[in-house]
mmCIF file of the N, C-alpha and C atoms, coordinates in Angstrom:
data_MODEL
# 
_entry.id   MODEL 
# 
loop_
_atom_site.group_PDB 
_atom_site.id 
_atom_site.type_symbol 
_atom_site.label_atom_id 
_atom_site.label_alt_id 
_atom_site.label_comp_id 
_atom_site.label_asym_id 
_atom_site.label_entity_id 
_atom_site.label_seq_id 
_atom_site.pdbx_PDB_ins_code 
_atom_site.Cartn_x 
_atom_site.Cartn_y 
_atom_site.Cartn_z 
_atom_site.occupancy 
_atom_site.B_iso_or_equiv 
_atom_site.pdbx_formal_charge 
_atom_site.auth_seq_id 
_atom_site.auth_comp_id 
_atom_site.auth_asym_id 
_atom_site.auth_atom_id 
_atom_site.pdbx_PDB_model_num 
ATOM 1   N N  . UNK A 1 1  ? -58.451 37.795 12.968 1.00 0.00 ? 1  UNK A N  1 
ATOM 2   C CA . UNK A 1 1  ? -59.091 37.522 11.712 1.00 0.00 ? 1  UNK A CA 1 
ATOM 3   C C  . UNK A 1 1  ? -59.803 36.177 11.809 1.00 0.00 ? 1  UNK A C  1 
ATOM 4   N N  . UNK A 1 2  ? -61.068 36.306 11.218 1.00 0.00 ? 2  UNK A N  1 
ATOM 5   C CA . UNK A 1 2  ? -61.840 35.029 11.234 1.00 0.00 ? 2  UNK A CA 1 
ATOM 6   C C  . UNK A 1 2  ? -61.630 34.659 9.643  1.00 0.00 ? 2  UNK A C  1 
ATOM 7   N N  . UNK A 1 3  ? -61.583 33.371 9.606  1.00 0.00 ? 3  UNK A N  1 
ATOM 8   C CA . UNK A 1 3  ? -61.089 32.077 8.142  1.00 0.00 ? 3  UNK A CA 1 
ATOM 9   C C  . UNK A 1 3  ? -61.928 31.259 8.297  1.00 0.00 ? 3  UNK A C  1 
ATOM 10  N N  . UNK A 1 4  ? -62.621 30.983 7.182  1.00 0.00 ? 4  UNK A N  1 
ATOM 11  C CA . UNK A 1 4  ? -63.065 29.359 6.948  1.00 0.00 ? 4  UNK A CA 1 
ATOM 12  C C  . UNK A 1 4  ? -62.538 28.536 6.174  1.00 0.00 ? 4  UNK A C  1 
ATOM 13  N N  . UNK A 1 5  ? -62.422 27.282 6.244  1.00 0.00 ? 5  UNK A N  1 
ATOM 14  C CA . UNK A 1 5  ? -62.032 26.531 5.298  1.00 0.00 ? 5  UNK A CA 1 
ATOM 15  C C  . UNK A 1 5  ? -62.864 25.649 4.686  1.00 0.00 ? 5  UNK A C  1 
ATOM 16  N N  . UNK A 1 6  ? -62.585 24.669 4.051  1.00 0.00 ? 6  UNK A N  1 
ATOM 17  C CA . UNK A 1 6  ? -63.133 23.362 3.843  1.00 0.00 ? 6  UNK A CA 1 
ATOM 18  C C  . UNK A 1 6  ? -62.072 22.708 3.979  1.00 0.00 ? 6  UNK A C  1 
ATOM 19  N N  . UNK A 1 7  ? -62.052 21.067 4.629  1.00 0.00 ? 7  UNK A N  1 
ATOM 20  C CA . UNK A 1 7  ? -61.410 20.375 4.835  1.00 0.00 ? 7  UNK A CA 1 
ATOM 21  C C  . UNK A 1 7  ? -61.714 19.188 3.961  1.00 0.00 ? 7  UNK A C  1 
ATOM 22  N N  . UNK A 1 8  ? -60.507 18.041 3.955  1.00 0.00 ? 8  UNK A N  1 
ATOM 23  C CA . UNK A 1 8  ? -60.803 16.992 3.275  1.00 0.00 ? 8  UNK A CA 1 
ATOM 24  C C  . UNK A 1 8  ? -60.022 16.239 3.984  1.00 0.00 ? 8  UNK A C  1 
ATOM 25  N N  . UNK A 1 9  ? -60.430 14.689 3.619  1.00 0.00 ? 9  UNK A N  1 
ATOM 26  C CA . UNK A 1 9  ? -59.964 13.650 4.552  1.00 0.00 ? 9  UNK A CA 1 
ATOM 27  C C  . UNK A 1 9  ? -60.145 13.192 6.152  1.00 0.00 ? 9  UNK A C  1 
ATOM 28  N N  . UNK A 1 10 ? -61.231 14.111 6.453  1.00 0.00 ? 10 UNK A N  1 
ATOM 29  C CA . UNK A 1 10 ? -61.221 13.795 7.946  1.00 0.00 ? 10 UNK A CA 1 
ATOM 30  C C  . UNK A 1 10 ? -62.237 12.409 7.658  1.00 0.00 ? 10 UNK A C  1 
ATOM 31  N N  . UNK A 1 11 ? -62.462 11.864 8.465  1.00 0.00 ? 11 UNK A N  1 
ATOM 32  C CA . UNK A 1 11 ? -63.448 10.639 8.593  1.00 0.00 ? 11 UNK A CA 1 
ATOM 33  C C  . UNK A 1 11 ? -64.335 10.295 10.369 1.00 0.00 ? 11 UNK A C  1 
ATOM 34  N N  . UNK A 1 12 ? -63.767 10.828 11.210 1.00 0.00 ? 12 UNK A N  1 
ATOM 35  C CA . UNK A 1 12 ? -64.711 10.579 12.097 1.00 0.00 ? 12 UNK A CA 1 
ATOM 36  C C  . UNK A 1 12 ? -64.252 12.058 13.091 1.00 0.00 ? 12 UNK A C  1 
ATOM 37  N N  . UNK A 1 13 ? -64.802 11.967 14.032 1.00 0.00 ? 13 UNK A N  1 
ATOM 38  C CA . UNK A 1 13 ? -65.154 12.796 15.287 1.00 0.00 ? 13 UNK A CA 1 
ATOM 39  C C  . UNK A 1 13 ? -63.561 12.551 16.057 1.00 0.00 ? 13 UNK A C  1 
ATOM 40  N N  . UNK A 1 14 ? -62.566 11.455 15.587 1.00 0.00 ? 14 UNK A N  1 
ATOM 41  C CA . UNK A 1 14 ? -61.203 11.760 16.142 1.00 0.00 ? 14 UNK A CA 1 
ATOM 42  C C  . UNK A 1 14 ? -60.438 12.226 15.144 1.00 0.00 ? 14 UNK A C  1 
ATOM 43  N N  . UNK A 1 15 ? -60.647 12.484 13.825 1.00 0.00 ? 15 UNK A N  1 
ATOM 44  C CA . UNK A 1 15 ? -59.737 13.294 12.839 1.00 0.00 ? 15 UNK A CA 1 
ATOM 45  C C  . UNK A 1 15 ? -60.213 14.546 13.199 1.00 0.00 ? 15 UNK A C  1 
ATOM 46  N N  . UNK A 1 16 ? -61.401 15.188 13.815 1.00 0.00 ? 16 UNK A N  1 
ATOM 47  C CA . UNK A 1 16 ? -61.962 16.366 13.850 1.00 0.00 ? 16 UNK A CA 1 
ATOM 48  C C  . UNK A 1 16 ? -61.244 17.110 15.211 1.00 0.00 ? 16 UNK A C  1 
ATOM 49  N N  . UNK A 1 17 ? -60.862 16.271 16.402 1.00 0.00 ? 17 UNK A N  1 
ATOM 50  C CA . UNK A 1 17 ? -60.171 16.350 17.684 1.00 0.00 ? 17 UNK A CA 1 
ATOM 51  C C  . UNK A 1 17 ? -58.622 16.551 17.617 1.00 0.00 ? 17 UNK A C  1 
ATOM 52  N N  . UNK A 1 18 ? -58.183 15.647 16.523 1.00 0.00 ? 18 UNK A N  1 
ATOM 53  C CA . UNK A 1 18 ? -56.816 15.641 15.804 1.00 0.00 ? 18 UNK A CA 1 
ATOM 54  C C  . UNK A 1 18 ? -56.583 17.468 15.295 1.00 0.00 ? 18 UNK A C  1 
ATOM 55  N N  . UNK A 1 19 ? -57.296 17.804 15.035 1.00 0.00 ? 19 UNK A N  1 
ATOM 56  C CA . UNK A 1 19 ? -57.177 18.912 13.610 1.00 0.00 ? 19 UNK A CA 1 
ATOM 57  C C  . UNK A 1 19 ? -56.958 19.962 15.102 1.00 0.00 ? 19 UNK A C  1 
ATOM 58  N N  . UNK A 1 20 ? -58.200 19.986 15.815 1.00 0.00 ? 20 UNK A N  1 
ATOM 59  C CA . UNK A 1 20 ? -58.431 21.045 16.858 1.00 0.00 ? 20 UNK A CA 1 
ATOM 60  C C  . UNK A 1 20 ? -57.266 21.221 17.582 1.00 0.00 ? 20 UNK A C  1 
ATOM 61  N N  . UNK A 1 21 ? -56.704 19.883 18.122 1.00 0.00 ? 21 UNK A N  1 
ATOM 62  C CA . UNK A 1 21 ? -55.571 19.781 19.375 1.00 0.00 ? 21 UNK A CA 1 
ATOM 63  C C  . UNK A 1 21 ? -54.320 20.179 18.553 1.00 0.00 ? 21 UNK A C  1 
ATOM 64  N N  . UNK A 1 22 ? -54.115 20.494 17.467 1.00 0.00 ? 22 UNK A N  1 
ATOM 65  C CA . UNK A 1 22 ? -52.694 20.980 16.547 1.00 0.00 ? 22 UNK A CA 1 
ATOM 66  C C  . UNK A 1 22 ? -52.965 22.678 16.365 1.00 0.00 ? 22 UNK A C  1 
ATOM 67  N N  . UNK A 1 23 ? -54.378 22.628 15.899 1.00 0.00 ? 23 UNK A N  1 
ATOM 68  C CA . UNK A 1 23 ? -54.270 24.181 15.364 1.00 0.00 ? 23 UNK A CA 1 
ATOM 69  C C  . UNK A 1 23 ? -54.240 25.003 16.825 1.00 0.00 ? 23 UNK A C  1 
ATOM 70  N N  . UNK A 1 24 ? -55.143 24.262 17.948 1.00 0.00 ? 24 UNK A N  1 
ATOM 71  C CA . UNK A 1 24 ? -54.919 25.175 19.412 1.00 0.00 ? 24 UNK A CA 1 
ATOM 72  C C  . UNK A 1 24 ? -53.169 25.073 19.858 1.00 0.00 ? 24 UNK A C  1 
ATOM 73  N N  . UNK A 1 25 ? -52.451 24.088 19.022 1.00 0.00 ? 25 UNK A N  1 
ATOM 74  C CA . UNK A 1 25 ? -51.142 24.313 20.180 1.00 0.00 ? 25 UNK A CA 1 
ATOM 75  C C  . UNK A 1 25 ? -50.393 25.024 18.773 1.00 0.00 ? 25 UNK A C  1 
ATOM 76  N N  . UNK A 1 26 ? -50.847 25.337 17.949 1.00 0.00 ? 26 UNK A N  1 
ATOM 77  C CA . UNK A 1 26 ? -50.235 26.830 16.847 1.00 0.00 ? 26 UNK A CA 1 
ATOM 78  C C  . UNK A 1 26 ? -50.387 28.035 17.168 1.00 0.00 ? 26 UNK A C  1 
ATOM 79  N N  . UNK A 1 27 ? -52.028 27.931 17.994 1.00 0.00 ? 27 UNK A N  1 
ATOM 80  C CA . UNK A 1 27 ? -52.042 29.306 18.610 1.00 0.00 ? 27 UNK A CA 1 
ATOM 81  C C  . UNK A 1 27 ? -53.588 29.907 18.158 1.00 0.00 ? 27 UNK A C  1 
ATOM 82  N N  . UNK A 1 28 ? -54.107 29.559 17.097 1.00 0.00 ? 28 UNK A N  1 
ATOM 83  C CA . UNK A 1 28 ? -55.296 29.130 16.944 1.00 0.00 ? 28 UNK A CA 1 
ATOM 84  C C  . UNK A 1 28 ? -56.740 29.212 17.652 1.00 0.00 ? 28 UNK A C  1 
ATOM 85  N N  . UNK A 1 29 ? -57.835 29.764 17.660 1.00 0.00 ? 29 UNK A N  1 
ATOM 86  C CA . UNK A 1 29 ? -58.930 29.809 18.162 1.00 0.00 ? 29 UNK A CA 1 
ATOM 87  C C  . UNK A 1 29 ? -59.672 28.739 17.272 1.00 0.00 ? 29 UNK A C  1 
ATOM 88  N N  . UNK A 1 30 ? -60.118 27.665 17.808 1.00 0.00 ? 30 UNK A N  1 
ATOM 89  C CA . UNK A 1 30 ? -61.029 26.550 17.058 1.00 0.00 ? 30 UNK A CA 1 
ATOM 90  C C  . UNK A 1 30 ? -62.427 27.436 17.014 1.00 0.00 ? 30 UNK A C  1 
ATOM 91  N N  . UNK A 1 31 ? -63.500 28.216 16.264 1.00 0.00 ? 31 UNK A N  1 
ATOM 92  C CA . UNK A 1 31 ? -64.650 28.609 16.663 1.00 0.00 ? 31 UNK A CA 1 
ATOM 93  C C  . UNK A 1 31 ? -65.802 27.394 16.292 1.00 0.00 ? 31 UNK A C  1 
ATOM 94  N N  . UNK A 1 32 ? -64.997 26.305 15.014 1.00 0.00 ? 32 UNK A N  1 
ATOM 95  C CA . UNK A 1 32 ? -66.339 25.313 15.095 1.00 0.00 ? 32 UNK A CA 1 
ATOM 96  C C  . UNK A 1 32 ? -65.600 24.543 13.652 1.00 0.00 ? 32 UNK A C  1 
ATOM 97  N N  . UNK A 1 33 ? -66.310 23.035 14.002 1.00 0.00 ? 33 UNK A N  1 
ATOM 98  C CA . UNK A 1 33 ? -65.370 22.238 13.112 1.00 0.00 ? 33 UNK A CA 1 
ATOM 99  C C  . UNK A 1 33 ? -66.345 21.226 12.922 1.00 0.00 ? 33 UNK A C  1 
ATOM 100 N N  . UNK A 1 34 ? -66.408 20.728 11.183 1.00 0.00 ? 34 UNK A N  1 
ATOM 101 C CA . UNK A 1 34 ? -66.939 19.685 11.217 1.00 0.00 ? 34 UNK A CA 1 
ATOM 102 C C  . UNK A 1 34 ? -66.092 18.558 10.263 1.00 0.00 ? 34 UNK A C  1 
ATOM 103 N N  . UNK A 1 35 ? -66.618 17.920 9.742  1.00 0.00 ? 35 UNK A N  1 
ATOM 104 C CA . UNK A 1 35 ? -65.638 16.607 8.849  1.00 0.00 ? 35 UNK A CA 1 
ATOM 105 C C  . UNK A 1 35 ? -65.165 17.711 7.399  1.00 0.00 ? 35 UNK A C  1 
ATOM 106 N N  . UNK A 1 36 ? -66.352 18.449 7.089  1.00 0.00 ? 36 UNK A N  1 
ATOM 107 C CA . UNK A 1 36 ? -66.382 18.987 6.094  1.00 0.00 ? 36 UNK A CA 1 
ATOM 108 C C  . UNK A 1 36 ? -65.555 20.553 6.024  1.00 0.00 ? 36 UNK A C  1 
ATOM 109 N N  . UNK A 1 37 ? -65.634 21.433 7.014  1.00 0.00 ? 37 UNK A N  1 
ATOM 110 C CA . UNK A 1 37 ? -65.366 22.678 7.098  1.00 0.00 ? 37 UNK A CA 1 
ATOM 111 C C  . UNK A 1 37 ? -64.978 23.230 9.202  1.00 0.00 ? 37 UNK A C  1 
ATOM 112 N N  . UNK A 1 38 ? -64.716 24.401 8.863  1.00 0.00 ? 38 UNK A N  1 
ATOM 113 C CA . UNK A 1 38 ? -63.534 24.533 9.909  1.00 0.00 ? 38 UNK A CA 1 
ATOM 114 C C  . UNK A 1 38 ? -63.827 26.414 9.683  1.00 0.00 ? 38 UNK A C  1 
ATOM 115 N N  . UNK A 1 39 ? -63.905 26.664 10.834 1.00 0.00 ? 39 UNK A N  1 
ATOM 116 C CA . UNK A 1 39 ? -63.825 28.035 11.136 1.00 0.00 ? 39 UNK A CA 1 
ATOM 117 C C  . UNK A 1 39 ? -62.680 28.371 11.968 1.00 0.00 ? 39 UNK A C  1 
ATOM 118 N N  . UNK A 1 40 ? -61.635 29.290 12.319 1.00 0.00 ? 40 UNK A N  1 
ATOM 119 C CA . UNK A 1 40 ? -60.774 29.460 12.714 1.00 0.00 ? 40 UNK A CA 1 
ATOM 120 C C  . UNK A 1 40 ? -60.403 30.821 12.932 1.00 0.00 ? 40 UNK A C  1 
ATOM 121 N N  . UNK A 1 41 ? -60.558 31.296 14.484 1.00 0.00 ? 41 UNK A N  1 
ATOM 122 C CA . UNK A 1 41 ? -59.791 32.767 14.678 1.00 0.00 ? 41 UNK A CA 1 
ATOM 123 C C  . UNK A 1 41 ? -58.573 32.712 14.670 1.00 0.00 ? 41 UNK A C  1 
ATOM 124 N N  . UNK A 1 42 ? -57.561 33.640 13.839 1.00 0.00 ? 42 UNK A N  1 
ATOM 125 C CA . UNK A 1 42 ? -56.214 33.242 13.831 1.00 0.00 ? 42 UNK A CA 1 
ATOM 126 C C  . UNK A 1 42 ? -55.516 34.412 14.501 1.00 0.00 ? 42 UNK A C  1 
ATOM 127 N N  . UNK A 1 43 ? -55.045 34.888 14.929 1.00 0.00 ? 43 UNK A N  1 
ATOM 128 C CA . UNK A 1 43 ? -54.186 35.598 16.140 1.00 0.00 ? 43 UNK A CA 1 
ATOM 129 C C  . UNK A 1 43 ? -53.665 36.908 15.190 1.00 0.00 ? 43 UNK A C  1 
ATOM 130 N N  . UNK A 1 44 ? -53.728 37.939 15.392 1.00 0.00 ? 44 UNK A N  1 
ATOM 131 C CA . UNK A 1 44 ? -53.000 39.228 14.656 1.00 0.00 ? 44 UNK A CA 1 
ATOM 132 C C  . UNK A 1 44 ? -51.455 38.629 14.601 1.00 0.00 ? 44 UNK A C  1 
ATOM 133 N N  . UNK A 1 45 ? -51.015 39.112 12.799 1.00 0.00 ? 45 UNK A N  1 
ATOM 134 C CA . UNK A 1 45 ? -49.700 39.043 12.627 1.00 0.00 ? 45 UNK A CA 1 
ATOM 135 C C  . UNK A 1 45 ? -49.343 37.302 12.083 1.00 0.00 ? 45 UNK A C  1 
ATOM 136 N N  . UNK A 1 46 ? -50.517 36.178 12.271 1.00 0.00 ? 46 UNK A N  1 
ATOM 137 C CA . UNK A 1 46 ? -50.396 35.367 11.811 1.00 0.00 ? 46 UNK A CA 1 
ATOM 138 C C  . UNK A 1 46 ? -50.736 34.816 10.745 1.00 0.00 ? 46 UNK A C  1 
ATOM 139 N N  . UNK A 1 47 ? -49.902 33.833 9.789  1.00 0.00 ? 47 UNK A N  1 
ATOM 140 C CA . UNK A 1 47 ? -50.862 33.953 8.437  1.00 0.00 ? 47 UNK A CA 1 
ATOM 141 C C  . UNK A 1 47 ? -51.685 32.577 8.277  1.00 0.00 ? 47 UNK A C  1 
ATOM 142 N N  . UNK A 1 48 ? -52.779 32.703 7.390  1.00 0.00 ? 48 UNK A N  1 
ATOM 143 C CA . UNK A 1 48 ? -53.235 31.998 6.889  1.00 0.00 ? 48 UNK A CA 1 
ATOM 144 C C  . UNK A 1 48 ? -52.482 30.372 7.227  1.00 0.00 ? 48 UNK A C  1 
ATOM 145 N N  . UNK A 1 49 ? -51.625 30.718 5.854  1.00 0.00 ? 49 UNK A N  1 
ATOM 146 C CA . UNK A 1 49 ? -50.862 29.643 5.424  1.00 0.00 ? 49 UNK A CA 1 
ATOM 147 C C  . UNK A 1 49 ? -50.305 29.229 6.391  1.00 0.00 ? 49 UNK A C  1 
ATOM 148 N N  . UNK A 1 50 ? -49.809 29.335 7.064  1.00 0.00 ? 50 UNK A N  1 
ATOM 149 C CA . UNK A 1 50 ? -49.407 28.362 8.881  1.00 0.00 ? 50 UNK A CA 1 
ATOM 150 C C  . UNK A 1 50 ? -50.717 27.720 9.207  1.00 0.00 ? 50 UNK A C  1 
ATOM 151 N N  . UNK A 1 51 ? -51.887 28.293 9.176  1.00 0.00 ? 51 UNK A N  1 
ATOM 152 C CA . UNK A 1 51 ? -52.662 27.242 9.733  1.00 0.00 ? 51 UNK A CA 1 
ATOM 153 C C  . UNK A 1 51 ? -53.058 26.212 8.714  1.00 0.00 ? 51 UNK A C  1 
ATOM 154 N N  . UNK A 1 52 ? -52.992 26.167 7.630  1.00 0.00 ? 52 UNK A N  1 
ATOM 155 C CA . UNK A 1 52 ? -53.485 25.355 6.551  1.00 0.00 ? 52 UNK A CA 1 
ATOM 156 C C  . UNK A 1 52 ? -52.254 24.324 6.214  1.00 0.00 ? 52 UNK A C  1 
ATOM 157 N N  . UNK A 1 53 ? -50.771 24.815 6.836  1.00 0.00 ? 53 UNK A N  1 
ATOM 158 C CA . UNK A 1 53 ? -49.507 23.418 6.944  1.00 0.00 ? 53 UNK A CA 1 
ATOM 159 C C  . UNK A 1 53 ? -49.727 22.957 7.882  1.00 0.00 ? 53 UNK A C  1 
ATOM 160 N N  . UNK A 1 54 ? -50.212 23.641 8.780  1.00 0.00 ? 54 UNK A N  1 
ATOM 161 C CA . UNK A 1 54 ? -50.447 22.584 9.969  1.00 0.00 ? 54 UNK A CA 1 
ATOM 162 C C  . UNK A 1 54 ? -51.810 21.616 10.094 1.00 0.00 ? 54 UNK A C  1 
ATOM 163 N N  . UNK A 1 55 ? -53.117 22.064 9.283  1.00 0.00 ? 55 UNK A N  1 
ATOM 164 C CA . UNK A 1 55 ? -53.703 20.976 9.013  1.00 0.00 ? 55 UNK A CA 1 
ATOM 165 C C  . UNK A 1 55 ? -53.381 19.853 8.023  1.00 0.00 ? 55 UNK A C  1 
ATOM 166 N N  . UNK A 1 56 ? -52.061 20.589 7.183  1.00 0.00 ? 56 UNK A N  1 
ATOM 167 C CA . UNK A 1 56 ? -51.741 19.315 6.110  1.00 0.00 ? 56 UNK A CA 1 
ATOM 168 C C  . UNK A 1 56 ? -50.670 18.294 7.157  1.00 0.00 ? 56 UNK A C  1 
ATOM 169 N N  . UNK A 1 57 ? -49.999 18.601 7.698  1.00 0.00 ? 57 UNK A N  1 
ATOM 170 C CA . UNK A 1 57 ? -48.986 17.806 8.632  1.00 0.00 ? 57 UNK A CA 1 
ATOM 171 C C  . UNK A 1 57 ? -49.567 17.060 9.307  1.00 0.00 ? 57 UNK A C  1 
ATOM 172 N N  . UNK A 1 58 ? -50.761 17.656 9.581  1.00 0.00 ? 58 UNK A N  1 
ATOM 173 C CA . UNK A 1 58 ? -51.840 16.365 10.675 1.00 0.00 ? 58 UNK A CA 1 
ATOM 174 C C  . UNK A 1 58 ? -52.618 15.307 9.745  1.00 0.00 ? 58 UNK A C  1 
ATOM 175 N N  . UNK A 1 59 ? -52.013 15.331 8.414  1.00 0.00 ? 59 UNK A N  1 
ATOM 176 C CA . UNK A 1 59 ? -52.261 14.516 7.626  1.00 0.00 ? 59 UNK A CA 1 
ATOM 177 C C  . UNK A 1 59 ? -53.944 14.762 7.063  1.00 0.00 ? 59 UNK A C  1 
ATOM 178 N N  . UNK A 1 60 ? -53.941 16.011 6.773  1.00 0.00 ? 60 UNK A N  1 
ATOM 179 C CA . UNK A 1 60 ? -55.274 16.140 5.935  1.00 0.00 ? 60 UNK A CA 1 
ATOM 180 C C  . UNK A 1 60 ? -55.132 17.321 5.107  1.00 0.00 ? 60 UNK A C  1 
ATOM 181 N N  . UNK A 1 61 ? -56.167 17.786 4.452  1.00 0.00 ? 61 UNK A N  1 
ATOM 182 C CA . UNK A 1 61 ? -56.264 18.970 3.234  1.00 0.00 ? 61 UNK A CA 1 
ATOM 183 C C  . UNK A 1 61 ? -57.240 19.889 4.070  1.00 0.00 ? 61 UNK A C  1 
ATOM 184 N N  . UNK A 1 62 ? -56.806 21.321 3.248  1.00 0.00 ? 62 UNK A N  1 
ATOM 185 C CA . UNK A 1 62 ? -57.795 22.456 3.375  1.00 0.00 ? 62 UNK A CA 1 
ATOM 186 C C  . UNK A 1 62 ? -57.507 23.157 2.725  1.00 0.00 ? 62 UNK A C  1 
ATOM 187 N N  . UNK A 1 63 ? -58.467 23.922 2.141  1.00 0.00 ? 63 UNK A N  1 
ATOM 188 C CA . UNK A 1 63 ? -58.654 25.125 1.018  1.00 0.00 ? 63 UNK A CA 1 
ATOM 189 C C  . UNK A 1 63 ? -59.750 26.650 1.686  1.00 0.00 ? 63 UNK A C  1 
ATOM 190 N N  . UNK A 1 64 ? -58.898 27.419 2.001  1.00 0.00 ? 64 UNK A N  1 
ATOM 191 C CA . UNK A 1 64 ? -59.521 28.284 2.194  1.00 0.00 ? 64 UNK A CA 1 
ATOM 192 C C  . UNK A 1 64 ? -60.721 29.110 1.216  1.00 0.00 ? 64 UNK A C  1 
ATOM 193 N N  . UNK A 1 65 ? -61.829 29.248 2.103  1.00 0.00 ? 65 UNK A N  1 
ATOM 194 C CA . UNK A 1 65 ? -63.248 29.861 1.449  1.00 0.00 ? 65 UNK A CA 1 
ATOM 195 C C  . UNK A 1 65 ? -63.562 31.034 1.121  1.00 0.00 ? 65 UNK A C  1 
ATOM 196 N N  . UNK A 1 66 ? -62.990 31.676 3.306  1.00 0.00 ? 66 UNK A N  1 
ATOM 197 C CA . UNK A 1 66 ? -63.701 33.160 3.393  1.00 0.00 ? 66 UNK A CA 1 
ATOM 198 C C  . UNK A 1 66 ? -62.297 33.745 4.629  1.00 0.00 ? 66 UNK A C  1 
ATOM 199 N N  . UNK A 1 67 ? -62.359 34.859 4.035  1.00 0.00 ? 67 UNK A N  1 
ATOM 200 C CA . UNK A 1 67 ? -61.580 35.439 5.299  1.00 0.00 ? 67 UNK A CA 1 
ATOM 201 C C  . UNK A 1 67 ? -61.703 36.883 5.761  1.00 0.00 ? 67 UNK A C  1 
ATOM 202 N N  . UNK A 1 68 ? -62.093 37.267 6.638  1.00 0.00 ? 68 UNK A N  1 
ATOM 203 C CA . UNK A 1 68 ? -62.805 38.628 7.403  1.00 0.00 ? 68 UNK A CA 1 
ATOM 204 C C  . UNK A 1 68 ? -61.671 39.395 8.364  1.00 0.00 ? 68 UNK A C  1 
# 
């Protein structure tokens, strides 16, 4: 399943590296990320909501947009 989000709180190009290197060791496909928003293939059988605690634990927000 492909997800987008919007993100909040990132501030540079290492909160954006931060976000990537957590959601890839969840299991996670990064397809494209910016300060603002976040695309994400998420693995059959996995939900949403795991990837959106694990961008809050890395100390930021997201609100899901779209999901296919």
């Amino acid at each position: 399943m492909i997800a987008r989000f919007s993100l909040s709180g990132l501030k540079c190009r290492g909160c954006m590296e931060k976000v990537r290197k957590k959601l890839e060791e969840a299991g996670a496909a990064v397809r494209g990320i910016s300060l603002k928003e976040l695309e994400l293939e998420i693995p059959e059988g996995e939900s949403v909501e795991k990837f959106v605690e694990v961008i809050r634990c890395a100390g930021y927000d997201a609100k899901l947009i779209e999901c296919q």
